[in-house]
C-alpha positions in Angstrom: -62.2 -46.4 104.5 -59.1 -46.9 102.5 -57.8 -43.6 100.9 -56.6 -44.0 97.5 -53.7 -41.5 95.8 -53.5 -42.0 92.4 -50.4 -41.1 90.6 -50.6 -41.1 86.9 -54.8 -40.8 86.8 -55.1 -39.5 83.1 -53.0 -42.8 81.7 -54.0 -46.2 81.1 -53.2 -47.3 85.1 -55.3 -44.0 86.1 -58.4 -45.2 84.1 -58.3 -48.8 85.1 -57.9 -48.0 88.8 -60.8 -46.1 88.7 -62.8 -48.9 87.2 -61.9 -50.6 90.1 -62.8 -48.4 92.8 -66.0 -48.3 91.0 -66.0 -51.9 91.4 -65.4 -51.9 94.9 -67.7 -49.0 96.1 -70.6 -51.1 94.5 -70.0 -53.6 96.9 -68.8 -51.5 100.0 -70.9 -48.3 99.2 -70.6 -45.4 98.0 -68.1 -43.6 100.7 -65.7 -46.4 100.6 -62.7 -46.1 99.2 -62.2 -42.0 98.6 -59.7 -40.7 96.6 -57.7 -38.4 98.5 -54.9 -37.5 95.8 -54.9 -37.1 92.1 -51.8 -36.6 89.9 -51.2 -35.8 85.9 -48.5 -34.4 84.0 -49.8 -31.9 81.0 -53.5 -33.9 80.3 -54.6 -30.9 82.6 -58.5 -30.6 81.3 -58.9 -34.7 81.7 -57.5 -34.1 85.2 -60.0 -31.1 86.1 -63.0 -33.6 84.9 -62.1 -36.3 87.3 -61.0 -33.9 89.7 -64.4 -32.7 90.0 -66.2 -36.0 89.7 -64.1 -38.2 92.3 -63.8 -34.7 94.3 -60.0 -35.4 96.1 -58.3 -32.9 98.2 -55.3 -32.2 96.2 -53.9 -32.8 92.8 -50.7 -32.2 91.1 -49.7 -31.0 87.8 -46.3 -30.8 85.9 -46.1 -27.2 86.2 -46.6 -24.0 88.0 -48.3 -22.6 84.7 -50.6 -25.7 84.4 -51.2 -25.1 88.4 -52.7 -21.5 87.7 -55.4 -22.9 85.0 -56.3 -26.0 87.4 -56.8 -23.7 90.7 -58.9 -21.7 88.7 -60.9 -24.4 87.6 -61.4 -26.1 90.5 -61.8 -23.5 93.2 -61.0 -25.2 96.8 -58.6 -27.6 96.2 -55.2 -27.5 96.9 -53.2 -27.6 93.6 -49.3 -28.6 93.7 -46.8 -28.7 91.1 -43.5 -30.5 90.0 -41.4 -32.6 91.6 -41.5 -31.4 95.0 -45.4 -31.7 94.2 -45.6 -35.4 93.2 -44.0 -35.9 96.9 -46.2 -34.4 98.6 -49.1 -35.9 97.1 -47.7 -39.4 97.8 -47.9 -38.2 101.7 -50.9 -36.4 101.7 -52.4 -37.1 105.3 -55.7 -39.6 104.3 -53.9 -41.2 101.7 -53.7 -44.9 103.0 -52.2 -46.8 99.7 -50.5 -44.9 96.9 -51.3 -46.4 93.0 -48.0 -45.4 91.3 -49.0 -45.7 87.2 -46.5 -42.9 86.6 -44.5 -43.9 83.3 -40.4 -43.7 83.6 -38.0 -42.3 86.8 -40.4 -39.5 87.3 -41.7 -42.0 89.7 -38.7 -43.1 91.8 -38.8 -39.8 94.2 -42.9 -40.2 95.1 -42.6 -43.5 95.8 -39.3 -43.3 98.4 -41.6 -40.9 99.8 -44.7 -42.8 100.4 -42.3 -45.2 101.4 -40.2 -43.7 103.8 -43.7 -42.6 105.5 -44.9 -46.5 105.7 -47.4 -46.2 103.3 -47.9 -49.6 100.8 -46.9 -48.7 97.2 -49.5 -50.5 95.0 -46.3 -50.4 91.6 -47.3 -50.5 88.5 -44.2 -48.2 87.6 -41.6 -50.2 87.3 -38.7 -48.0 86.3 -38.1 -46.6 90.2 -37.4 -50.8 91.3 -34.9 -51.1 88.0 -32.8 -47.3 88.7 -32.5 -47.8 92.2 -34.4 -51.3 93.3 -31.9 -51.3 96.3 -32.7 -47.8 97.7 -36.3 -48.6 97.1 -36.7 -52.2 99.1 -34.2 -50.7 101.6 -37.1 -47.8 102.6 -40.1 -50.7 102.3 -38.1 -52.7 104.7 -36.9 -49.6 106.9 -41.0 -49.4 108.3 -43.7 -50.7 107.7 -44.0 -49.5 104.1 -44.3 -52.4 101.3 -44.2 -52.6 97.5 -47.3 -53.8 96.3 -46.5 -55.5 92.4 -49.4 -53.7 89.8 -47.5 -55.1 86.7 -49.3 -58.2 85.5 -46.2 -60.8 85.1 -45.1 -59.3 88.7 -48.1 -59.7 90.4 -48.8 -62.8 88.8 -45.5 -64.3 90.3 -46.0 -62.6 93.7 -49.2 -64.6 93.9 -47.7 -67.6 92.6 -45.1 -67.3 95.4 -48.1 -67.2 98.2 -47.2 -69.5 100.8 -44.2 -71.2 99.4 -40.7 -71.0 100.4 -38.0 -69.2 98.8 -35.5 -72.0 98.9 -38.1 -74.4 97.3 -37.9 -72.4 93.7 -35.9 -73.3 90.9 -36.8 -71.0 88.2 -39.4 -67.3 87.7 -40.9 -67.4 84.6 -42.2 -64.2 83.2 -44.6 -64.5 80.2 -44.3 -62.4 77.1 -46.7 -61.9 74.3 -43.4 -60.8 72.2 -45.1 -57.3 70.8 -46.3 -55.7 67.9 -43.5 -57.4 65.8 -42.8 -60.8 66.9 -44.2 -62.1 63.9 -41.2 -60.1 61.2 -37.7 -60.7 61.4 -35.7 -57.7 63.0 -34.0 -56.6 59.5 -37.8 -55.9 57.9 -38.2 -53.5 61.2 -35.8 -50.6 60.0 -38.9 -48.4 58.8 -41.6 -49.2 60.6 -43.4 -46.5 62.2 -44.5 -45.5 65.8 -48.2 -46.2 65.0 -47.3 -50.0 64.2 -45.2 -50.3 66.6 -48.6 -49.2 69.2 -50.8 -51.7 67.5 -50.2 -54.4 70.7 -52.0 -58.1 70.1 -52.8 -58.3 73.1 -52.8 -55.6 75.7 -53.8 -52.4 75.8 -51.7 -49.8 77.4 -49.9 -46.3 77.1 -47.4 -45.6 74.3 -44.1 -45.9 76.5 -44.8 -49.4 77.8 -46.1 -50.4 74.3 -42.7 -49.7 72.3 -40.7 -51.4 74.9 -43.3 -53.8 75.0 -42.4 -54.7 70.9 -38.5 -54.0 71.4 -38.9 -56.6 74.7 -37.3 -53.9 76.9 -39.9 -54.1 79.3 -39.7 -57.7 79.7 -35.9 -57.1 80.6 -36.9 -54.1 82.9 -39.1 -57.0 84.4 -36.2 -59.6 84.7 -34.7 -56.6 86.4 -37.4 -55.8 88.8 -38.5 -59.5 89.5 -34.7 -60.1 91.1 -35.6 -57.3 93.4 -38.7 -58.1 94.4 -38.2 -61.6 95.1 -34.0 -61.5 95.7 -32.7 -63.3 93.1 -30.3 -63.3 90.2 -31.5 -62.3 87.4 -30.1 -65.8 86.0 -33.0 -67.3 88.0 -35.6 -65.2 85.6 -36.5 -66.4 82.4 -38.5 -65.5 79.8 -40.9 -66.8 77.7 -42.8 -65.9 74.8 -46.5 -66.8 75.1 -48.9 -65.7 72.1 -51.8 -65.5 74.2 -51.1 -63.4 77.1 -53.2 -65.8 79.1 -50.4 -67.3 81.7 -49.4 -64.0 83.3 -46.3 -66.0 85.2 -45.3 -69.2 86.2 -42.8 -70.5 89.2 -41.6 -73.8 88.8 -40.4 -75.5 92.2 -37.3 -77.9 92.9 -40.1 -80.7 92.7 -40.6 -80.3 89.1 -44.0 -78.6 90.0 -44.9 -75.6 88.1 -47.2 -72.9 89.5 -49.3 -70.6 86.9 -51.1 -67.8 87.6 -53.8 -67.4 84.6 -55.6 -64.2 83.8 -57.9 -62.1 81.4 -55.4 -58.9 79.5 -56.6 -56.5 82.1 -54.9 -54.3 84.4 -57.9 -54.4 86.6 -57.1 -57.8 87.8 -53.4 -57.2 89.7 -54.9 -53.2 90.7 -58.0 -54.7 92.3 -55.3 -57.6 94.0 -52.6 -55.0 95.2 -56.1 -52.3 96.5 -57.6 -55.4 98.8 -54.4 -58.0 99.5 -54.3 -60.2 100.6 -58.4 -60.7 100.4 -59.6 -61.4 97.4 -62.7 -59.6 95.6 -65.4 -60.0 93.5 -64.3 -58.9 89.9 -65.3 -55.7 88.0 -64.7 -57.9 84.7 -66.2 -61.0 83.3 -64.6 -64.3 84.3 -61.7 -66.0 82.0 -63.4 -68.8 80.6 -60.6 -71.6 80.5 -62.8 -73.9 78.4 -62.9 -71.2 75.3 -59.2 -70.3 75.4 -58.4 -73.7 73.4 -54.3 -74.0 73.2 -51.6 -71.7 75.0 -48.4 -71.9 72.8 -45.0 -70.9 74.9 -41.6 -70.6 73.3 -38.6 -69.2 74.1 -37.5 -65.7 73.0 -34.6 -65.1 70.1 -32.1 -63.1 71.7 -30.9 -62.1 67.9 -34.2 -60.8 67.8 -34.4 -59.5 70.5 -31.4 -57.4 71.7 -32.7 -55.6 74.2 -33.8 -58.5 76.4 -30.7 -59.6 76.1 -28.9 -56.4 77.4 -31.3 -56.4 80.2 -29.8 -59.5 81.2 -25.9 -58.2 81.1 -26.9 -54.7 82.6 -29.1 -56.6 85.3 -26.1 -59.2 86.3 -23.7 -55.7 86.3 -26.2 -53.4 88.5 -24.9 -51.0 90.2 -25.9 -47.3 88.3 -25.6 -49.2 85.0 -29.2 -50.6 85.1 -30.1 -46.4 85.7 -28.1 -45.6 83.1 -29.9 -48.5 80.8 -33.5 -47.0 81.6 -32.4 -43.2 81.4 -31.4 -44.2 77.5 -34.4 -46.1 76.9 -36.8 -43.5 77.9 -35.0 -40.7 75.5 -34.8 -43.1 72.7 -38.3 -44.3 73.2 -39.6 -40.8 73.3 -37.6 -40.0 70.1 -38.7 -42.8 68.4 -42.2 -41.9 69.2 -41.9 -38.4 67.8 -40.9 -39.8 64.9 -36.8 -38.7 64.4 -35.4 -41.8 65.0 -36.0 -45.4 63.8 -37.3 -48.3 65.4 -33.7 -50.0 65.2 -32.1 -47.0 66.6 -33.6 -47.5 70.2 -31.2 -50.5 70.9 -28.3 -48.9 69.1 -29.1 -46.2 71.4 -29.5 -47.6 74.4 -26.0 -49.8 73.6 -24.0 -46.7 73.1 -24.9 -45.4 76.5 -24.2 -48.5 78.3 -21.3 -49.6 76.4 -19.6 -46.3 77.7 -20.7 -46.2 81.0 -18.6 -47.0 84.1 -21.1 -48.4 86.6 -21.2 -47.3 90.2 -22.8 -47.7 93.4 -25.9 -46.8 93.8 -25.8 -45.1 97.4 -28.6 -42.8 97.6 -31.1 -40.8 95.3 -28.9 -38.1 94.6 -26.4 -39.9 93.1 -28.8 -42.0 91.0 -30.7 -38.6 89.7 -27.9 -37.5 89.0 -26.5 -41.1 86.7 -30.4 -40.4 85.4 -29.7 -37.0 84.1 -26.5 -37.7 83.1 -27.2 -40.8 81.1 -30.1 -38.9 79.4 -27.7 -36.2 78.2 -25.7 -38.9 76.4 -28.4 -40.3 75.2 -29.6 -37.4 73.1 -26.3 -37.0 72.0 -26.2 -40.2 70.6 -30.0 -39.8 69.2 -28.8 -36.5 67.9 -25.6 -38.5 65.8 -27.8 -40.8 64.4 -30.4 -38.5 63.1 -27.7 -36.6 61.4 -26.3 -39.3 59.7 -29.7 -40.8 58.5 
């Protein structure tokens, strides 16, 4: 049996790995593949539901005051909160793989934990690889703890890359579907709202990921965490805008040969991958049927366009802290954009102030990159603060 802690169970990751297990324990039975560990932030009653249907042995909430109404509802089992929480579930004893679908840096500290105690990190939270991707392949490689890619484009390259040689590639190509705008020019975007910006052609996934997803931030957070994963330059990763979202990634090899990995737009596909790697599975979705899909259309991204993608690429060639400073702004602007006091625009103009300013350091350890995190975030609402004022 393969013990299952599930970090971020209430959001779009949560559900799909579920679907998955289901998936598997239809095929391995019904005691196969427990889920030992549950965590949510504030969703607290959607928690206590599957709490009490997948029955695990400890979950974790944001708070000590969400802790008190979820021990009461659940009776025996253990109930932790916060930060020191989320690490201790990653190293609960019969958890076996840890699904990290947390959304931003909350994530970086559970997963040097589950790290740091050899335990494989299936990641579909990317943010942890771009603050501090050093720190974090440093504790996989310290043991016998691995990072397990979750994020489609990710995963598609990792199994792209399967039995090939470093030294034989020539370029990464991550796909893009180029978001809820890609079809208006930047200077019709200055008042669109958050629910536009949510309506994805695609894919369907949590709020976060889906504005950076239409700004093409989290193709550059990508970029970003593709050159850890596979040490390389971020020169060495492009990106390209594919309408479809059918071609997850593509490697092309010194040969001229070009590797694709094709997929259905479900999450299920790189959870169930990273859950039973490196066998392969029967699906719990429907086959991609290549003869229906017609053309695939690719073309490369407007960096006018797109600003943000092309920041990625300056921040990611920097490193340092300045890639944690880049993702500490993002996640305030993002969050003010989706609460509705800033503009769609103002996320880049955002995100450029705190950069611009920043003097990029070393990366040492987690302390000092929590502490870039908060700072970064402070300037960041100052700057969201200036531009609500003067709008």
């Amino acid at each position: 049996m393969t013990g299952v802690a599930i970090l971020g169970c209430t959001g779009s990751i949560g559900s799909t790995t579920f679907r998955v297990i289901e998936g598997l324990r239809r095929q391995d039975g019904e005691d196969a593949w427990p889920v030992a560990v549950l965590t949510a932030g504030h969703r607290v009653e959607e928690l206590i539901g599957l709490a009490r249907k997948w029955r695990p042995q400890l979950v974790c909430v944001a708070d000590e005051s969400a802790a008190v109404h979820v021990r009461a509802a659940l009776g025996e089992t253990r109930v932790v909160h916060g930060a020191r929480g989320l690490r201790a579930a990653a190293i609960e004893p019969g958890v076996d793989v840890v699904v990290n679908g947390l959304v931003g840096a909350i994530g970086l500290e559970p997963t040097m934990a589950a790290l740091h105690q050899g335990l494989p990190v299936a990641m579909a939270n990317k943010e942890p690889l771009v603050m501090a991707g050093g720190l974090v392949l440093q504790a996989a490689h310290a043991g016998t703890g691995r990072i397990l890619p979750v994020d489609s484009e990710p995963s598609a390259m990792w199994q792209c890359l399967n039995g090939e040689r470093q030294q034989d590639v020539k370029r990464y190509l991550l796909t893009a579907s180029g978001g809820a705008f890609r079809d208006r020019p930047r200077a019709e975007l200055v008042s669109v709202t958050p629910q536009e910006a949510l309506a994805h052609p695609t894919w369907r996934m949590g709020p976060k990921i889906t504005v950076d997803c239409a700004t093409l931030m989290n193709k550059g957070f990508e970029v970003i965490e593709a050159g850890w994963l596979f040490d390389v330059g971020v020169e060495q990763v492009d990106v390209v805008i594919h309408r479809e979202s059918i071609v997850h990634s593509m490697v092309e090899f010194v040969d001229g040969s070009v590797i694709a990995h094709l997929g259905r737009t479900d999450m299920a596909i790189p959870i169930q991958y990273a859950l039973t790697h490196p066998a392969r599975r029967e699906a719990v979705l429907s086959p991609l049927d290549v003869v229906r899909l017609g053309a695939l259309h690719f073309e490369a991204p407007d960096l006018d366009e797109y600003p943000g993608l092309a920041l990625c690429y300056d921040v990611g060639r920097v490193g340092g802290t300045l890639p944690t400073a880049l993702n500490a702004a993002n996640e305030v602007a993002v969050a003010a954009f989706l609460e509705g006091s800033i503009g769609f625009l103002d996320i880049h103009e955002i995100n450029r102030a705190v950069v611009d300013g920043w003097e990029p350091g070393t990366a040492a350890d987690v302390e000092t990159v929590l502490d870039v995190d908060r700072r970064a975030r402070q300037r960041a609402r100052q700057v969201a603060d200036s531009r609500r004022a003067a709008a």
